[in-house]
VOTIZA-978694 format. One record per residue (C-alpha): x, y, z; residue in one letter. Coordinates in Angstrom, 3 decimals. Layout:
REM residues N
+----------+----------+----------+------+
|        u |        v |        w | rest |
+----------+----------+----------+------+
|        X |        Y |        Z |    A |
...
+----------+----------+----------+------+
This chain:
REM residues 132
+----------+----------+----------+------+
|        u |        v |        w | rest |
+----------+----------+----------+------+
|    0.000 |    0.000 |    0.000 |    X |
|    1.348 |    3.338 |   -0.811 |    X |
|    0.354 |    6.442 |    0.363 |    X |
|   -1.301 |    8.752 |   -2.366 |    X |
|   -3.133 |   12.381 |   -0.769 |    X |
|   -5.458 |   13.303 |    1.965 |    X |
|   -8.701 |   14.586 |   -0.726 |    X |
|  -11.326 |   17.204 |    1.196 |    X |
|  -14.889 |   16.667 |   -0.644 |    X |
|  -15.799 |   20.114 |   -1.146 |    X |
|  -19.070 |   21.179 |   -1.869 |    X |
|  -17.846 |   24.633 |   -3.555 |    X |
|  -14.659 |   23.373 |   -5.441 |    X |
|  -14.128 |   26.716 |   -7.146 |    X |
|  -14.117 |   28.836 |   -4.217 |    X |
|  -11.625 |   26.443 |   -2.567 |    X |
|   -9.293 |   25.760 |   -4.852 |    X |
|   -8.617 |   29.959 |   -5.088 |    X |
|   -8.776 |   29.651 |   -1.015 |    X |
|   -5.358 |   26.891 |   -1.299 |    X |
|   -3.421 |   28.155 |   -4.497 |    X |
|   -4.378 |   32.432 |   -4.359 |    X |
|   -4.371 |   32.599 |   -0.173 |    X |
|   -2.532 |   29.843 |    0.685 |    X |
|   -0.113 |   29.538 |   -2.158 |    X |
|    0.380 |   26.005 |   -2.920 |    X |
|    0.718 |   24.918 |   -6.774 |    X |
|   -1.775 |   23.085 |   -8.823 |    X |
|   -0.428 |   19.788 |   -9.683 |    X |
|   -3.252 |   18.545 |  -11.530 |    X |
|   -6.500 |   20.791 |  -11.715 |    X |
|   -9.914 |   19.413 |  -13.597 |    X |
|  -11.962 |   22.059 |  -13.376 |    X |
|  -14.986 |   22.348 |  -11.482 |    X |
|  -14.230 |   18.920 |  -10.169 |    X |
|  -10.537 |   17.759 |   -8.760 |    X |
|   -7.307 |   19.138 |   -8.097 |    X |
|   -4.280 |   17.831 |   -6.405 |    X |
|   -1.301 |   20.583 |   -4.651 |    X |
|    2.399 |   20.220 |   -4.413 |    X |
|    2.991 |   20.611 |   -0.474 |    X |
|    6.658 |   19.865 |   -0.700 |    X |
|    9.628 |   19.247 |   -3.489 |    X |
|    7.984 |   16.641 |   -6.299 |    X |
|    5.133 |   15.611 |   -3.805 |    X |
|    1.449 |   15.641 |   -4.323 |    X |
|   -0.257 |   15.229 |   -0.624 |    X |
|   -3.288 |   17.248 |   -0.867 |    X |
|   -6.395 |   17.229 |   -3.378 |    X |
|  -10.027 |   18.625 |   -3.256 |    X |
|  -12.749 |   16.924 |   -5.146 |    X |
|  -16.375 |   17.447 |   -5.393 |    X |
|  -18.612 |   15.974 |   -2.814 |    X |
|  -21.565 |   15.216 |   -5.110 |    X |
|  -19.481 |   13.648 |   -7.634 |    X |
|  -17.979 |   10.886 |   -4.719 |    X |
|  -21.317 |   10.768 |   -3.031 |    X |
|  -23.004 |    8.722 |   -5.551 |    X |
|  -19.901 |    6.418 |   -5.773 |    X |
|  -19.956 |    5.486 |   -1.987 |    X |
|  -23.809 |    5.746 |   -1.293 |    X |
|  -24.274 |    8.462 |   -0.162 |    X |
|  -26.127 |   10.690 |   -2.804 |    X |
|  -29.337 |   11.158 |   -0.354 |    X |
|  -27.028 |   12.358 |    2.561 |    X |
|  -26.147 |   16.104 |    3.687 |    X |
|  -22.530 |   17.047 |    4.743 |    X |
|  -22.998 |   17.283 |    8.803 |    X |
|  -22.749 |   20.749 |   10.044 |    X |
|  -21.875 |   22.162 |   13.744 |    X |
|  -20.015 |   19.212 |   14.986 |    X |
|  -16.822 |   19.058 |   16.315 |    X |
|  -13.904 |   18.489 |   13.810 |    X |
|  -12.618 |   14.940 |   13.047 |    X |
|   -9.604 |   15.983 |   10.373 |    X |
|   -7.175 |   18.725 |   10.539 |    X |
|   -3.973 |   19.818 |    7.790 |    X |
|   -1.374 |   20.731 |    9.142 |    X |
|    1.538 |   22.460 |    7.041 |    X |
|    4.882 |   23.339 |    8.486 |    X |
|    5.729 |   26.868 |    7.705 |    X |
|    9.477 |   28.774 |    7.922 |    X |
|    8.368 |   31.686 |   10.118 |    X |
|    4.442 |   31.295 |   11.663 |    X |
|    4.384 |   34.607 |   12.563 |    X |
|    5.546 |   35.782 |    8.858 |    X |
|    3.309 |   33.552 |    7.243 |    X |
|    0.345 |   34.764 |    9.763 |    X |
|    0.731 |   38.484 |    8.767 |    X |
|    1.150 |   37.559 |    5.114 |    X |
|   -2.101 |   35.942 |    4.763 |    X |
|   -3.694 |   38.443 |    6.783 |    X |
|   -2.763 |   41.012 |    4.040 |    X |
|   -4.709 |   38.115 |    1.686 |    X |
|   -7.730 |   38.740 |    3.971 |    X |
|   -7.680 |   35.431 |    5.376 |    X |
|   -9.299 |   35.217 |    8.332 |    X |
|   -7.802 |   33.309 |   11.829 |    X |
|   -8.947 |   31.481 |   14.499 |    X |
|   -6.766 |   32.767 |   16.836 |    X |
|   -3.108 |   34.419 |   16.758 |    X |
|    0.177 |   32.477 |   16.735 |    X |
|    0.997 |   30.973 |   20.277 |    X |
|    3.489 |   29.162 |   21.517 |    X |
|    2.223 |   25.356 |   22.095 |    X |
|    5.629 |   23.797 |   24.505 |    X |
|    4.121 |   20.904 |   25.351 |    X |
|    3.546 |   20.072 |   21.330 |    X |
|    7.203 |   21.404 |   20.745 |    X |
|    5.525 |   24.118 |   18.168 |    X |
|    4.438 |   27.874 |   17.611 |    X |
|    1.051 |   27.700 |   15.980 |    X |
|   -1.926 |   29.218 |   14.317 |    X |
|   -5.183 |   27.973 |   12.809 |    X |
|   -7.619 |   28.898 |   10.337 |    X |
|  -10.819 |   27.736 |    7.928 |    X |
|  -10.740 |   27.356 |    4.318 |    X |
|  -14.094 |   28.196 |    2.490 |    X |
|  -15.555 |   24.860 |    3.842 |    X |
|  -15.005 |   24.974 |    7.306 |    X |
|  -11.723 |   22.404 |    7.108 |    X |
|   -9.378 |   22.832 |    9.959 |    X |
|   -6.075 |   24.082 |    9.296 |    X |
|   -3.171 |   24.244 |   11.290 |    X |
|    0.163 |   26.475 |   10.465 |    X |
|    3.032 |   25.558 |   12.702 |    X |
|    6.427 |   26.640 |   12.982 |    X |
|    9.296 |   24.169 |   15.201 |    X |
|   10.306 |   25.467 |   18.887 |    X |
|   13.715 |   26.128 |   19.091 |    X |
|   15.020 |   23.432 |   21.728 |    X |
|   18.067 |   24.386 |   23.804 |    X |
+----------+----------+----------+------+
């Protein structure tokens, strides 16, 4: 077994793919528009893809079924960043909007900061501690 991408089902796909490559700045691998796309989140790697979540419904059963809303969340991405704080007021200037500001997190060993794209997903930026 091999390892291929985490894929979000979106319900809006053009909305989020400007969220990941114009705010977010990660590069289209792949993009079939209106439908999937995969991102480069490191050197020659494909990890991350959004597809629509009517098109996979059908294909798993689930074509009659809503996406659940006000729960608590069960998935999170995480992308290691250079310089949180940097990359925090960056996107800010994007008009992307944050949960909360960068804090340091000791007992996770990380300086962090999270935010929503269009859909609600989790996303966590996070930057290494400095260890003595």
């Amino acid at each position: 077994m091999k390892f291929n991408n985490v894929r979000l089902l979106v319900k809006d796909y053009e909305k989020c793919f400007k969220f990941y490559t114009e705010k977010l700045g990660l590069e289209a691998a792949w993009n079939l528009e209106g439908c999937y796309a995969s991102f480069k989140v490191a050197e020659g790697i494909e990890g991350l893809a959004i597809f629509m979540s009517d098109l996979m419904a059908p294909a798993v059963g689930n074509a009659n079924r809503s996406q659940p809303t006000d729960c608590r969340e069960k998935t999170m991405i995480s992308f290691e960043v250079e310089n949180v704080d940097e990359t925090y007021k960056a996107l800010l200037t994007k008009d992307v909007t944050f949960i909360n500001q960068p804090i340091d997190m000791p007992d996770w060993g990380m300086r962090v900061v999270h935010l929503r794209d269009p859909e609600e997903n989790l996303i966590e930026l996070f930057t290494p501690l400095k260890t003595e």
